[in-house]
N, C-alpha and C positions, 0 to 999 in steps of 0.2 A: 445408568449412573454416570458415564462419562460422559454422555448428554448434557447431563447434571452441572456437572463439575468444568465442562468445557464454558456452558452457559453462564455462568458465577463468573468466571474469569473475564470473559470478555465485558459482561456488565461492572466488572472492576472498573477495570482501563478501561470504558467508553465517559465511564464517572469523572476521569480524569482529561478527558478533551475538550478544547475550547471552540469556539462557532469557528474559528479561522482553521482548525485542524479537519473538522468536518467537511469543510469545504475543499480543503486541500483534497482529502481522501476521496470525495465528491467524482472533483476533477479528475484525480490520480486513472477513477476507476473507467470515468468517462474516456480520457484517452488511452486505455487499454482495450476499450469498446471500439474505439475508431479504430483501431491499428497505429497509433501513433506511440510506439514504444521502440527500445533497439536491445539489438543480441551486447552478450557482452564482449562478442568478437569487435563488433562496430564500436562498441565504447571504446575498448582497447585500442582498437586501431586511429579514433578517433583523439583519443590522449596520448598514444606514441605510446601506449604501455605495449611491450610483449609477453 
């Protein structure tokens, strides 16, 4: 059932993306594949947030 119910949802919201959103996500997933992501420590540190 929550198989069910998770599957419904996601075909909600995919109802709602546009070719430029897919592609974003595409990409998103691709550089997550290469290692090309960062900690949030590096963000932080990188925006002068502490």
């Amino acid at each position: 059932m929550l198989e069910r119910l998770t599957g419904d949802a996601l075909e909600e919201a995919a109802e709602g993306l546009t070719d430029e959103d897919v592609r974003d996500i595409e990409e998103a997933i691709a550089d997550i594949k290469a290692g090309r992501v960062y900690t949030t420590e590096e963000v932080k540190r990188e925006l002068g947030i502490d």
